[in-house]
C-alpha positions in Angstrom: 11.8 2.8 20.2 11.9 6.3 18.9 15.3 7.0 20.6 16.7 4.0 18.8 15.2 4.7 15.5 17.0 8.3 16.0 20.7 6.6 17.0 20.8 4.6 13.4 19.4 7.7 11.4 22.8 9.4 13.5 24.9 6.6 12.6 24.0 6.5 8.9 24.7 10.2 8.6 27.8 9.1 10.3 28.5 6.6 7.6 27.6 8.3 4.8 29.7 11.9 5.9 26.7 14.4 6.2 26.9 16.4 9.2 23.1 17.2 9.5 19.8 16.0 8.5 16.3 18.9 8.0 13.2 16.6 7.8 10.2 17.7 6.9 7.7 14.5 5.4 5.0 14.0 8.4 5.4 10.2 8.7 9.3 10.6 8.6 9.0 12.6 11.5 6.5 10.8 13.6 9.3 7.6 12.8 11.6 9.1 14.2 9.8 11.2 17.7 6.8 10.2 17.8 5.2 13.9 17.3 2.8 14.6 14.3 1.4 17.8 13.5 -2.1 17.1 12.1 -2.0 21.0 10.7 1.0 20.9 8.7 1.5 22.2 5.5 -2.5 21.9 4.9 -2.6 25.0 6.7 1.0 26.5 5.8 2.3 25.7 8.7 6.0 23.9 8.1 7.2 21.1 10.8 10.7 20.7 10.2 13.3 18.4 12.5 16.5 19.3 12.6 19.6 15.8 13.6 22.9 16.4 14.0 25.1 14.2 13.2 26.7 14.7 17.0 24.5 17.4 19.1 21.1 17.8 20.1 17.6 17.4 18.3 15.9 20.3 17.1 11.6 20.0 16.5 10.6 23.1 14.7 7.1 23.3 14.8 4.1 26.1 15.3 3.3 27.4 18.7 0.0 26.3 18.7 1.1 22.6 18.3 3.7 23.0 21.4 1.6 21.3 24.4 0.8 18.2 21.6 5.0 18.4 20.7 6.1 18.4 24.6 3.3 15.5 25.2 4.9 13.1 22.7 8.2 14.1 20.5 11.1 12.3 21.8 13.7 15.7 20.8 15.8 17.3 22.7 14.8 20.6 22.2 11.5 22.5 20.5 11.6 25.5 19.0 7.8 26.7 18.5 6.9 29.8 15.8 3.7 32.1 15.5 1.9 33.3 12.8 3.4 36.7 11.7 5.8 36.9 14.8 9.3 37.4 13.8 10.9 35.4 10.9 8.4 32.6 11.7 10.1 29.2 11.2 12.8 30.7 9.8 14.2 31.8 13.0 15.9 28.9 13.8 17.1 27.7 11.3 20.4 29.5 10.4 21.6 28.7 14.0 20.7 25.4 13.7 22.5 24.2 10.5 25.3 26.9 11.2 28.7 25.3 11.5 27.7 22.4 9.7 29.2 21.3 6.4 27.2 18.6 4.4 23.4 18.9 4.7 20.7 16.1 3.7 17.3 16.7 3.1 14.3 15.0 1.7 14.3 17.1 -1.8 10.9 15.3 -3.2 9.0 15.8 0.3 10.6 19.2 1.3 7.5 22.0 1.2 8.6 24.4 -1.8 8.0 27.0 1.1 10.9 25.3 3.0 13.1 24.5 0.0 13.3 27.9 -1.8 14.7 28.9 2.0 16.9 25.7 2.4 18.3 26.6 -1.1 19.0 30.2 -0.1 20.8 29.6 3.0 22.8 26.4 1.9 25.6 26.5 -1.0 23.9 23.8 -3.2 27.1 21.4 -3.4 26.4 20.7 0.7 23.1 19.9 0.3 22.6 15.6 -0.1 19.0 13.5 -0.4 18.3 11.8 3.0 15.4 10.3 1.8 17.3 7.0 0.7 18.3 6.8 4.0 15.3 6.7 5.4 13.1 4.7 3.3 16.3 1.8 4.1 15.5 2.2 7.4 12.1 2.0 7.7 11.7 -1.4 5.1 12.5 -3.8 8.1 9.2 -3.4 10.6 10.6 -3.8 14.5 8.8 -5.8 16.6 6.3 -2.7 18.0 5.6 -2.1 14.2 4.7 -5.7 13.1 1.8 -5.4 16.3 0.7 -2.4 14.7 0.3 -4.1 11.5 -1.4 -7.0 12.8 -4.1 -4.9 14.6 -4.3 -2.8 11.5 -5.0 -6.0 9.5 -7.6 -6.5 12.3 -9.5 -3.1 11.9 -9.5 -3.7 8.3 -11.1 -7.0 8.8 -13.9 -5.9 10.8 -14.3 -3.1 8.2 -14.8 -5.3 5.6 -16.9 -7.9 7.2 -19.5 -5.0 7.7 -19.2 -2.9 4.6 -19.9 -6.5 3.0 -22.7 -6.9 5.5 -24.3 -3.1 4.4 -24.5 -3.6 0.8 -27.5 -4.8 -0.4 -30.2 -4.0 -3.0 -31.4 0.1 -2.5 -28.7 0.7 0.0 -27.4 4.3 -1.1 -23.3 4.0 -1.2 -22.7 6.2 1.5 -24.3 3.7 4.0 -21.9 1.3 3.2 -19.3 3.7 4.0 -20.9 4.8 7.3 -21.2 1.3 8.7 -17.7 0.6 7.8 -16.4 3.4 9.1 -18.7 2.7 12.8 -16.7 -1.3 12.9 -13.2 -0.1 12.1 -13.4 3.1 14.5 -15.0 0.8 17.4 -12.7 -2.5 16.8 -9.4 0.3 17.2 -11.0 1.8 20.4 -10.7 -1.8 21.9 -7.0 -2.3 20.2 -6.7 1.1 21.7 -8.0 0.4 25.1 -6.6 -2.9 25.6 -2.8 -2.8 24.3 -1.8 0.7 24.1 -1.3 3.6 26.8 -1.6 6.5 24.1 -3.7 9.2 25.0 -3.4 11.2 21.5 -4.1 8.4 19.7 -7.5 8.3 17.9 -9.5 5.2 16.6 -11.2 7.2 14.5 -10.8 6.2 10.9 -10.7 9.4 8.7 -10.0 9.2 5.1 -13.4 8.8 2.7 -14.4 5.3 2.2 -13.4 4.4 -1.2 -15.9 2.3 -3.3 -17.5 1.7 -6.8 -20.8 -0.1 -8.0 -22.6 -0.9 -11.2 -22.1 1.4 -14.1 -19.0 3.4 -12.0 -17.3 0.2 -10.9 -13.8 0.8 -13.6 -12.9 3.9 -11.4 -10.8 2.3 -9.0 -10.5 5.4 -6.4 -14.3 6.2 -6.4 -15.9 7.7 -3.4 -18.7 6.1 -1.8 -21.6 8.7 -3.6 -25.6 8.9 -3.5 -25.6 6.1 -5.8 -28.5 3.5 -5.1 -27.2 0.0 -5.8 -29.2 -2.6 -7.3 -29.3 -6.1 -7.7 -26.4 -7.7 -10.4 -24.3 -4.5 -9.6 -20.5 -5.5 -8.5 -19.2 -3.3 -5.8 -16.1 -2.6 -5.0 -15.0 -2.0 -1.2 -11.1 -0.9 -0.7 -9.7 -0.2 2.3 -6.1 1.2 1.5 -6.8 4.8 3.1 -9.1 3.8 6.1 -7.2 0.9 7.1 -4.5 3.6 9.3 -4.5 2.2 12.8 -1.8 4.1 15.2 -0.5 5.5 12.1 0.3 2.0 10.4 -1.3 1.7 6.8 -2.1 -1.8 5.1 -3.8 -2.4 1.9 -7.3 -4.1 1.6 -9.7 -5.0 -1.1 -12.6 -6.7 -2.3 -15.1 -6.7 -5.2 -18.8 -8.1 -4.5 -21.9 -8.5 -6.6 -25.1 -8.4 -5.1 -27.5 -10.7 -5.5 -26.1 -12.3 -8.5 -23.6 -12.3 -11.4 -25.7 -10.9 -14.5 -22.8 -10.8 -16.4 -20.9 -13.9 -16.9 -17.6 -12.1 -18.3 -17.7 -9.9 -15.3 -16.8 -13.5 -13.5 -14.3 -14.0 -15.4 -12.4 -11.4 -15.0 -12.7 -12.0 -11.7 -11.2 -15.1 -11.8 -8.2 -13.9 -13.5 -7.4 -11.3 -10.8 -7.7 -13.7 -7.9 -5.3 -15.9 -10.3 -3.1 -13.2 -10.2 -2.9 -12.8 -6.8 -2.4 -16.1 -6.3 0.3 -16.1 -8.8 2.2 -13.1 -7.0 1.8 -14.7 -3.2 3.2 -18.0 -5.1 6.8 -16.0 -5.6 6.2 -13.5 -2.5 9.2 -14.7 0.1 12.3 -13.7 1.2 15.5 -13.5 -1.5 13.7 -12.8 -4.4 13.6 -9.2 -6.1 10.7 -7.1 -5.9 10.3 -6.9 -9.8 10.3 -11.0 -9.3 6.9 -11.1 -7.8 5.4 -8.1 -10.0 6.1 -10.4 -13.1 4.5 -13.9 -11.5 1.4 -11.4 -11.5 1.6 -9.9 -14.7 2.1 -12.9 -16.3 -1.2 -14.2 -15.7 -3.1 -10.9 -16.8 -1.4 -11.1 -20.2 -2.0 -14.7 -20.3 -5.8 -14.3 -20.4 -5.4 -11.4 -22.9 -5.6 -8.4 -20.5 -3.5 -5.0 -20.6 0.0 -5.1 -19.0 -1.2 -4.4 -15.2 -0.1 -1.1 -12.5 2.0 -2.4 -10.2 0.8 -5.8 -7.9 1.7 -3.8 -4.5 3.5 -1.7 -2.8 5.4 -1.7 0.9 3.4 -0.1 3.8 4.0 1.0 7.1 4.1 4.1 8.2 2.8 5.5 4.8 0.7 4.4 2.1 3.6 4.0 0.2 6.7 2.9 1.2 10.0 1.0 0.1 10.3 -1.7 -1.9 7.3 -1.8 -4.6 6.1 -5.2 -6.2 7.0 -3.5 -9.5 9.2 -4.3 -13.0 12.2 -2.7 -12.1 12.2 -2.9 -8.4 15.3 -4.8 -8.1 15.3 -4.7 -4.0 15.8 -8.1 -2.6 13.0 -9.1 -0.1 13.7 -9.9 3.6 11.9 -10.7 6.2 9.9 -8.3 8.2 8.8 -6.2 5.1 5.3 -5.4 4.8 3.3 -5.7 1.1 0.3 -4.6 0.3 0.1 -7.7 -2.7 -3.3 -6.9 -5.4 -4.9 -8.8 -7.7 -6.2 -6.9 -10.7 -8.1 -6.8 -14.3 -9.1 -3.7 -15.7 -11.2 -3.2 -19.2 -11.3 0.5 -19.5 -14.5 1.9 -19.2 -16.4 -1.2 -18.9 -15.3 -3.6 -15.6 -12.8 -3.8 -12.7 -12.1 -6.9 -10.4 -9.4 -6.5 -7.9 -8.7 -8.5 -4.6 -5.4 -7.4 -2.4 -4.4 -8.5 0.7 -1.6 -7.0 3.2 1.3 -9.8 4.1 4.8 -10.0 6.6 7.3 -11.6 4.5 8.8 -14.5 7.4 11.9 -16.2 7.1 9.9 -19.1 4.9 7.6 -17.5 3.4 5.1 -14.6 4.7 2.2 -14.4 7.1 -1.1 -13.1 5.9 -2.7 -10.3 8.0 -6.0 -9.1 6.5 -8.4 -12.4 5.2 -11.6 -12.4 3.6 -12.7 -15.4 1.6 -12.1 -14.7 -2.2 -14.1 -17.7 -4.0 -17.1 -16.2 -5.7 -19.6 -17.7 -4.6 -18.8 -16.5 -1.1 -18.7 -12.7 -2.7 -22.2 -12.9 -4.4 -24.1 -11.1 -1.6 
């Protein structure tokens, strides 16, 4: 898999004349080897992999990383670095892009550490974007990837089924979190154990739960808090960062009450954003433009006299965010084996936020829906 990924990045640099591509972003690199350095640029520590256009792969990456790089990147060569030792990562770079004329990089993901080097060792009329390239590349899932996002969709599930089951009246917020983060760690040890033969994989989710209730319920990336719910409060539960199994992202999301609906015009908002969802999945196939989809959702918001909305979704894989987005002025054409994260969404500033999203494979007819959790209100009054 990796090796073919790396054979069309070769011929696209083929096709498009560069000579050499330097890539930096984490997921681009775990795309293409496999390999991902969970210290990174966190801890100033640059991974940078170097593709010829013709020649041998390069994986630049610190020393204490090397037993994790020869375990699982798919390179031909690594070149590990230590702190203070020499010219660090630096080393190997002049002989690796020497003799070599046009030069792509990823110039919104490059480190500024790495660029301001980049940019004094390469003229800047052979240096190109790569990015383009890539993000082409990765909007068609293979086979491998659309497992991944079905599991995914199935971790998410089982994260949502008991975050809903932890909220409750005098539950503290960071319960919730805790019992969500127990199902979706234990359901991808069993995806883990019974599909995979991946040693450095871990099923442990690790991003903070994300989650609003009562008066806080308009900030839509709240962290679950000390907050003690009560009874009318709506919840919000979204799983867009936690929902990362084997590196694959989806998006996720639900809003609750518990108890009851005190306020009637909290339902109604409500309504409109599962409208709009419905709206958006009603244009979401293959041959239509991404913008196409965004405006069958945005419609219906401004319909009911809400604020033009944030976009309705975004592609996932690899990386939260990813090529095409469900957005005006997204003009990409959809095809199947893309992966959406597709939202539903009303916002009154300050006051309430409903939003219900769901992640989806776009299929030759249509698209097949891989997270599920009823949406009718009276199934989300707890």
């Amino acid at each position: 898999m990796y090796a073919a990924r790396m054979e069309a990045l070769r011929r696209r640099l083929e096709e498009a004349d560069l000579d050499l591509a330097l890539i930096t972003d984490d997921d681009n690199v775990y795309y293409l080897t496999g390999f991902y350095d969970y210290l990174h640029m966190d801890f100033g520590r640059p991974t940078i992999l170097v593709v010829p256009r013709d020649g041998r792969t390069l994986l630049i990456t610190p020393s204490i990383e090397l037993d994790m790089a020869e375990a699982a990147a798919r390179v031909d060569a690594i070149a590990p670095w230590n702190d203070g030792l020499g010219d660090e990562w630096r080393e190997a770079l002049p002989s690796a892009v020497s003799g070599s004329g046009r030069i792509a990089i990823e110039p919104d993901r490059m480190p500024p550490l790495v660029r301001s080097y980049i940019d004094g060792l390469v003229a800047p009329e052979r240096l190109a974007d790569v990015a383009p390239i890539l993000a082409e590349m990765r909007m068609i899932k293979s086979e491998e990837e659309l497992q991944l996002a079905r599991h995914a969709g199935q971790v998410a599930m089982a994260m949502m089924r008991a975050g809903r089951d932890a909220i409750g009246e005098g539950v503290v917020e960071y319960e919730v979190a805790m019992a969500t983060s127990r199902a979706g760690t234990r359901k991808a040890a069993e995806l883990l154990r019974d599909h995979y033969d991946d040693d450095c994989m871990s099923p442990n989710t690790h991003f903070l739960q994300i989650m609003a209730s009562g008066e806080e319920i308009s900030k839509p990336h709240h962290r679950a808090s000390m907050r003690v719910m009560k009874r009318g409060d709506p919840v919000f539960l979204c799983f867009c960062g936690m929902t990362n199994f084997h590196r694959f992202k989806l998006g996720f999301d639900r809003t609750f009450w518990i108890g009851e609906v005190a306020d009637r015009k909290q339902a109604e908002v409500y309504e409109v954003a599962v409208a709009s969802q419905a709206a958006a999945l009603s244009a979401l196939r293959p041959g239509v433009t991404a913008e196409s989809v965004h405006a069958a959702y945005a419609e219906v918001i401004q319909e009911a006299g809400y604020d033009y909305p944030f976009r309705c979704g975004r592609a996932t894989g690899y990386s939260y965010l990813e090529t095409p987005q469900l957005v005006y002025g997204d003009k990409t054409v959809l095809q199947p084996g893309m992966v959406f994260a597709v939202d539903g969404s009303v916002a009154i500033a300050r006051t309430f936020r409903a939003q219900v999203g769901d992640s989806f494979i776009v299929t030759e007819d249509g698209y097949e829906q891989i997270t599920e959790h009823s949406k009718a209100l009276d199934d989300v009054v707890l």
